[in-house]
C-alpha positions in Angstrom: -67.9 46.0 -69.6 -71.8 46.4 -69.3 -73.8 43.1 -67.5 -76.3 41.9 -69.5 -79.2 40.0 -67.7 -82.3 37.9 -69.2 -85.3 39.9 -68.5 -88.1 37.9 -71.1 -88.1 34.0 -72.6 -90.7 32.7 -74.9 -90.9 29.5 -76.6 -92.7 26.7 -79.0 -91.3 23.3 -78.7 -91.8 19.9 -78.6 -92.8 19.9 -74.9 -94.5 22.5 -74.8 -95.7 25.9 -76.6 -95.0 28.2 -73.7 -91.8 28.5 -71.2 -93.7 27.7 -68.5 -95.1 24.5 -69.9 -91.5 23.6 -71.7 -90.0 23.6 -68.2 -93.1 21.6 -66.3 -92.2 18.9 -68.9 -88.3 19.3 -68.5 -89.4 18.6 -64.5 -91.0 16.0 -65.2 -89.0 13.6 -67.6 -91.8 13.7 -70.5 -91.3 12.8 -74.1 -92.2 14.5 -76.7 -90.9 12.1 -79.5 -93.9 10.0 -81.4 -94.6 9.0 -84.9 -94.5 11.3 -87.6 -97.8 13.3 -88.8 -96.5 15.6 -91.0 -96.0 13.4 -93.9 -96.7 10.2 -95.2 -93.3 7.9 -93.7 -94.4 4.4 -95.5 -91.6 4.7 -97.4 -89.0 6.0 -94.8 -87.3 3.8 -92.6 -87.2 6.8 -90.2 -90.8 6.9 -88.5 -90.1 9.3 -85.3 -89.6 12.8 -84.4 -90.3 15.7 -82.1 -93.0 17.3 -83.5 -94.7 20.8 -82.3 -98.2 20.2 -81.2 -101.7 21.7 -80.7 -100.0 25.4 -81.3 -102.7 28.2 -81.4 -101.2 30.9 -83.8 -104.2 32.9 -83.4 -103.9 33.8 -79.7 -101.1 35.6 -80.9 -101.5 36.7 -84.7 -104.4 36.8 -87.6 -104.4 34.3 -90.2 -103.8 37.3 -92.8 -100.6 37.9 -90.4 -99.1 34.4 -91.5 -100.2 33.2 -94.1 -97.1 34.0 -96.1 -94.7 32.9 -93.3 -92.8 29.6 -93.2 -93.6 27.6 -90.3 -89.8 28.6 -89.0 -90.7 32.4 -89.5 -94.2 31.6 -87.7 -92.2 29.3 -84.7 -90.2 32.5 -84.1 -92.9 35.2 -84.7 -94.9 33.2 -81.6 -91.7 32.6 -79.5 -90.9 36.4 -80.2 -93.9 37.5 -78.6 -94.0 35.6 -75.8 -90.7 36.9 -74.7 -91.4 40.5 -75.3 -94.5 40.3 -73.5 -93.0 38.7 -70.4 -90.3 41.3 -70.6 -93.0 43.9 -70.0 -90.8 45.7 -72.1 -93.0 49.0 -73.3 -92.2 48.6 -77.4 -93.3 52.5 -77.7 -91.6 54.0 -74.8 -88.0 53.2 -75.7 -85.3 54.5 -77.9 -85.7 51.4 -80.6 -82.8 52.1 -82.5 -80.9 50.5 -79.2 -83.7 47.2 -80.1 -81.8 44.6 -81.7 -82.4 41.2 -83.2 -80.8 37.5 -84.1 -82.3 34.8 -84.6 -80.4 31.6 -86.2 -81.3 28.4 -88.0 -79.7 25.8 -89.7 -82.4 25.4 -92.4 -84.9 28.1 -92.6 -88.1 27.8 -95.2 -87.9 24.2 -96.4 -91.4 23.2 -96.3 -91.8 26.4 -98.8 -88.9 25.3 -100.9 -90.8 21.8 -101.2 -93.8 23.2 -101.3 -92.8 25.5 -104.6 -90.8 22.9 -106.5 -94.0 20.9 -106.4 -96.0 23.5 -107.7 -93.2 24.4 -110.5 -93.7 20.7 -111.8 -97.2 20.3 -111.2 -98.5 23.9 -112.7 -95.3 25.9 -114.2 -93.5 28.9 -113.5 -96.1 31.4 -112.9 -97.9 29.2 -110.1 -94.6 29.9 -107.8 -95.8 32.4 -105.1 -94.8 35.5 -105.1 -93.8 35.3 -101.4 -91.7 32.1 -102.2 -88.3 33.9 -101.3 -88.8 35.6 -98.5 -90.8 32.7 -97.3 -87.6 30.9 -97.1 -85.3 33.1 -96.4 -83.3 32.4 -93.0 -83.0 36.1 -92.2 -87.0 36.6 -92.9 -87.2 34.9 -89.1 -85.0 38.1 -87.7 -86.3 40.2 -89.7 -90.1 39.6 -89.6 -89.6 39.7 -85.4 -87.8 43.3 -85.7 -90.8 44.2 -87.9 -93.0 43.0 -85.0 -91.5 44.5 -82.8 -90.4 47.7 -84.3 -86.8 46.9 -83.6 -84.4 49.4 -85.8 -81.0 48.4 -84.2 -78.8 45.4 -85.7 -80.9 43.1 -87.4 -79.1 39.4 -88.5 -79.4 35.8 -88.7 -76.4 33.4 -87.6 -76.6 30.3 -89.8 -74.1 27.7 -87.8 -76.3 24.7 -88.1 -76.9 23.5 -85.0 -74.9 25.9 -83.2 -77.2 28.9 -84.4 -79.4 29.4 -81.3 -76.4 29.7 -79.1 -74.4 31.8 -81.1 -77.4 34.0 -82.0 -77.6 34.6 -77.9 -74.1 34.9 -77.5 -73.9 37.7 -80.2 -76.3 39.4 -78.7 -74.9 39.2 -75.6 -71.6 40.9 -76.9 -73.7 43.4 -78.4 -75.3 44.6 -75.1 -72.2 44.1 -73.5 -69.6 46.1 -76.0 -72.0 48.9 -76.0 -73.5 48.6 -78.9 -77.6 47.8 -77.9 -79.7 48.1 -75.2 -82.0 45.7 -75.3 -81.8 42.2 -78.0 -84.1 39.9 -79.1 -82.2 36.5 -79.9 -82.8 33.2 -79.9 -83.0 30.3 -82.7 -86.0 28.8 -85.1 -86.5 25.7 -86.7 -89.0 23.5 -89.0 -87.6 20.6 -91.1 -89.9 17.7 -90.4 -90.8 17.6 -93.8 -90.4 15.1 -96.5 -87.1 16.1 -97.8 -85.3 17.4 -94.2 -85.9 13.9 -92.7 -85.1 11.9 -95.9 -81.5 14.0 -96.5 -80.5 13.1 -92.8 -82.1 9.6 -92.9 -79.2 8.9 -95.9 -76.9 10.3 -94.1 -78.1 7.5 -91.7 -78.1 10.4 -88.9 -81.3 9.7 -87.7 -82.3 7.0 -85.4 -84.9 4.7 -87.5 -86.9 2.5 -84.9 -90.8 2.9 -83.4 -90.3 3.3 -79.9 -90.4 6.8 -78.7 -88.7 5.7 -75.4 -85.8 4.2 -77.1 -85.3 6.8 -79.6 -83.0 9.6 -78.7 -81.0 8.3 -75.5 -77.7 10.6 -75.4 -74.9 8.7 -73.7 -76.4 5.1 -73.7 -74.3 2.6 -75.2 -77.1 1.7 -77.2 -77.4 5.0 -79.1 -77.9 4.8 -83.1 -78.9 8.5 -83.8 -80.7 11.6 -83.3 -84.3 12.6 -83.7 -85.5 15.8 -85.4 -87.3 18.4 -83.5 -88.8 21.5 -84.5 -89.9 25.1 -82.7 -88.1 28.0 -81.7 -86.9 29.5 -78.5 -86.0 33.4 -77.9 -85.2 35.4 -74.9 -84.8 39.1 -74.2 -81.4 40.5 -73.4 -81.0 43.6 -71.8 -78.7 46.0 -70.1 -78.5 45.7 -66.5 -78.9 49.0 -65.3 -81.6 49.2 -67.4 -83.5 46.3 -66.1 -83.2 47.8 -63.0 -84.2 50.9 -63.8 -87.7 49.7 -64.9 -87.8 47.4 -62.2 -87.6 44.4 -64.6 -88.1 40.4 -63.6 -84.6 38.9 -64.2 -84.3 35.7 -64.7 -80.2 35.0 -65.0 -77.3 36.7 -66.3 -75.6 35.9 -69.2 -71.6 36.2 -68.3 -69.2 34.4 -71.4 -69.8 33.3 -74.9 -67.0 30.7 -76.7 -66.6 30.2 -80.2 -64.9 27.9 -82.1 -64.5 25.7 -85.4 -63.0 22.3 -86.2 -61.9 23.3 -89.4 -61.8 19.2 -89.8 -65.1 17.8 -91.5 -67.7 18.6 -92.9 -69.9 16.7 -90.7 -68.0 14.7 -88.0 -66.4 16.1 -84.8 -63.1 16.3 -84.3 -62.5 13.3 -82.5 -60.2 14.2 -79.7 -62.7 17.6 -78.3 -59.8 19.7 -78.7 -61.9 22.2 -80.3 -65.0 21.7 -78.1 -62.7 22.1 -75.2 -61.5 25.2 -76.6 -65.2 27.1 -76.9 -66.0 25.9 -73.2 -63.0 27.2 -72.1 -63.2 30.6 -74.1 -66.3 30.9 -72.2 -65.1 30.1 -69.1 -62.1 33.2 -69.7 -64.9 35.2 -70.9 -67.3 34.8 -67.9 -63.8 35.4 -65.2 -64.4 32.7 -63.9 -62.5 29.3 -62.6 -63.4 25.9 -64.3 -65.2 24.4 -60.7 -67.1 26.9 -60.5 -69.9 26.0 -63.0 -71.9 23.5 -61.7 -74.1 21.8 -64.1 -73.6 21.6 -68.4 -76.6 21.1 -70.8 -74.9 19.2 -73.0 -75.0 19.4 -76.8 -76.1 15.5 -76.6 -77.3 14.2 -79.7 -77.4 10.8 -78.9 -75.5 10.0 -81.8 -72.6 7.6 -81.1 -69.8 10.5 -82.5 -70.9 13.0 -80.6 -71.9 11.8 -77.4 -68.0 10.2 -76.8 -66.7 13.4 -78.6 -68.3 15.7 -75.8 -67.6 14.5 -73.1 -63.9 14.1 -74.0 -64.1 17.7 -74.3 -65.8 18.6 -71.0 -63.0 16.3 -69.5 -60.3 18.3 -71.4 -61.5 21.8 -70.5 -62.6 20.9 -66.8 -59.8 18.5 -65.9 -60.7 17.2 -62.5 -63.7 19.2 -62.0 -65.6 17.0 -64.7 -66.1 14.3 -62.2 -67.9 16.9 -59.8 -70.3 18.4 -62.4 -73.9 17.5 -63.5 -74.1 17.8 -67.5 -77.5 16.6 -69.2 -78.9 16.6 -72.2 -82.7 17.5 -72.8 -82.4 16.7 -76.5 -84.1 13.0 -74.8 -86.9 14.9 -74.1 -87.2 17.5 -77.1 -85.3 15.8 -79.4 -82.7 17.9 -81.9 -84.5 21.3 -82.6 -81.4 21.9 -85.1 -80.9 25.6 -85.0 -83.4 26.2 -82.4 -82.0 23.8 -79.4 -79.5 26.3 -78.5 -81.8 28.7 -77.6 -84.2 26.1 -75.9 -81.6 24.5 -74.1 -80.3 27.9 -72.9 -83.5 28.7 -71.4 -83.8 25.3 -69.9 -80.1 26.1 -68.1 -81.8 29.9 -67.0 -84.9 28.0 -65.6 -82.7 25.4 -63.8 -80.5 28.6 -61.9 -83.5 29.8 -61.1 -85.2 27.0 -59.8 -82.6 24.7 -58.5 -83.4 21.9 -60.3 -81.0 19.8 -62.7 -83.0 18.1 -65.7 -82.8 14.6 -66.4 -81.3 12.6 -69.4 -84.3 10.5 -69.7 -84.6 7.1 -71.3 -81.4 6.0 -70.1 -80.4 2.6 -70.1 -77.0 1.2 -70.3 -74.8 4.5 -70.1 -71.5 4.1 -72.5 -68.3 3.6 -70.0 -66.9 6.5 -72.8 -69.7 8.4 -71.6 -68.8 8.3 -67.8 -69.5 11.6 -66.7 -72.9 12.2 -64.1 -75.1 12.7 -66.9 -78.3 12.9 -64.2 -79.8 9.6 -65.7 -83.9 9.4 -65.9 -84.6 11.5 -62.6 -84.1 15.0 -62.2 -82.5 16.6 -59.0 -83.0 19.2 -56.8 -79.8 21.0 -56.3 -78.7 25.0 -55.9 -76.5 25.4 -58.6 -74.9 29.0 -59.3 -73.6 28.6 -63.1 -74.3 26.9 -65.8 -73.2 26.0 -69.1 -74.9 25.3 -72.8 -73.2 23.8 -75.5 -73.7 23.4 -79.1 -71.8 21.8 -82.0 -73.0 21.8 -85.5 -72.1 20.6 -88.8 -69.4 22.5 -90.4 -67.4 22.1 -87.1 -69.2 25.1 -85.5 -68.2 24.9 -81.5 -70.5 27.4 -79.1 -71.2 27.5 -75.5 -72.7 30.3 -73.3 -72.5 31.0 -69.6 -75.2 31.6 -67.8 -75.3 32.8 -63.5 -77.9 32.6 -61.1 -79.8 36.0 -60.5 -79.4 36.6 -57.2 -79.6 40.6 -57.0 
């Protein structure tokens, strides 16, 4: 089977509107939870998310260029951009029916769903935009980046919830590897910090609903009441070894297995015992030819809600036996909070970035770690360590299981 290798990132997040400023953050423990300025929250008792801030669309497109985009399809278009141009990756020069593209999400164009109901009641039918659907179409994301990029090879959108970024990648990874692309644009997107995201998963009492950024999304303390919603994208270029070498291409990592599983339980819930969680990790594990002790460090899924937390890390015991005691796993989600469709692909260049830098990010804001939670979940400091392989999970609603892969580029 073909290697497939990461030769461009780009991203918009909570941390940071660039990879390079995502990752300064990730290395240094910062926050980027704070109150809510998208919308009025006086009558929400949730008050905090993980909002993207101070982005400048217009280093990067017109105001004509997005006007009709949802802030998802925008979050992408940018994140998009930035990883093509770091992939140096000459747009003109290649054969771009081998271009491919997925992105995922687990929402797609709710502002602009809001947005038009509002205008239906206020002003009537014929004040709806004519650009409502494919404003909120999940696949408009996908396919406004192949349009952007002139991409005429497989074009999709994976819509597994929270699971989307990951899977997104580790289709694209199988499509590069089976043959079937060259090169793949992939990665997940995500804006639902609006009135009606926040209030669907506040009733579902989801969402953690107190003031204090610091104490808001803690994965793995015992103290743990919820998650908080983040918004941005990530997306990373995928490409065919030989070809990255060919055109003498920076490489960032390898991408080496991709696990897949479902629940088939709940709607919402884990299955409680990991059994299926297990099952995706190890899949990956098989996938990648490789032993359980040899990955190193896990970005954990790590919602700090008190379900999922337990629920992974039963898992990571059940698929790594022994060899859980020895690993690292974190979860960045305390720093970026839960991008939703998008962490996936955030937290799997967060895992690239700490191959290729040595350094294991932090669970910050960790207090009083759960005794079910009793893995070394690298509390509040960050560690310097050469690590070969590491592993990204995601779980979303619907009982979607994913986890990728990833090794150290080391020529």
């Amino acid at each position: 089977m073909r290697r497939v290798v990461i030769t461009g990132m780009g991203a918009v997040t909570p941390i940071g509107n660039t990879v390079e400023q995502m990752w300064n953050s990730v290395q240094e423990g910062k926050c980027g939870i704070d109150s809510i300025t998208a919308f009025d929250t006086s009558e929400y008792r949730v008050k905090l998310a993980a909002q993207v801030k101070d982005l400048d669309v217009e280093q990067y497109f017109t105001k004509r260029d997005v006007k009709f985009n949802d802030r998802f399809t925008v979050f992408a278009r940018v994140a998009a951009k930035q990883a093509i141009a770091d992939s140096l990756l000459d747009l003109e020069a290649i054969d771009r029916n081998q271009l491919g593209v997925i992105v995922g999400s687990g929402i797609g164009g709710l502002a602009s769903i809001e947005n038009a109901k509002d205008n239906l009641n206020d002003k009537g039918p014929t004040r709806i935009s004519p650009f409502f659907i494919p404003m909120t179409l999940i696949n408009l994301a996908a396919g406004s980046v192949a349009i952007d990029a002139g991409a005429n090879g497989h074009c999709s959108s994976i819509v597994t919830a929270c699971a989307a970024g990951t899977d997104a990648i580790g289709v694209a990874f199988q499509k590069i590897r089976d043959g079937y692309a060259t090169w793949m644009i992939a990665g997940g997107s995500e804006a639902s910090i609006t009135p009606l995201g926040v209030a669907g998963f506040m009733v579902m009492r989801a969402l953690h609903e107190g003031d204090d950024p610091h104490h808001a999304s803690i994965p793995f303390d015992e103290n743990r009441s919820g998650f908080v919603m983040g918004e941005g994208s990530a997306i990373v270029v995928l490409e065919e070894l030989s070809s990255a070498l060919a055109r003498n291409a920076k490489i960032y990592g390898e991408i080496v297995g991709y696990g897949t599983t479902c629940d088939a339980n709940h709607i919402t819930a884990p299955l409680e015992d990991g059994s299926m969680g297990a099952m995706a990790m190890t899949l990956a594990i098989k996938d990648a030819n490789l032993l359980p002790s040899q990955v190193d460090y896990i970005n954990a899924h790590g919602t700090s809600t008190p379900l999922n937390d337990k629920t992974e890390t039963l898992a990571v015991k059940r698929a790594f036996g022994d060899h859980a005691q020895q690993l690292w796993m974190s979860s960045t989600k305390a720093m970026t909070g839960h991008m939703l469709g998008a962490s996936g692909a955030v937290e799997a260049i967060i895992s690239i970035k700490a191959l290729q830098e040595g350094f294991i990010p932090a669970t910050i804001n960790l207090v009083n770690q759960d005794p079910l939670c009793d893995l070394d979940v690298v509390a509040n400091v960050g560690r310097k360590k050469d690590i070969h392989y590491a592993m990204s999970n995601s779980l979303g609603f619907g009982g979607h299981n994913a986890s990728i892969v990833l090794k150290k580029w080391e020529g």
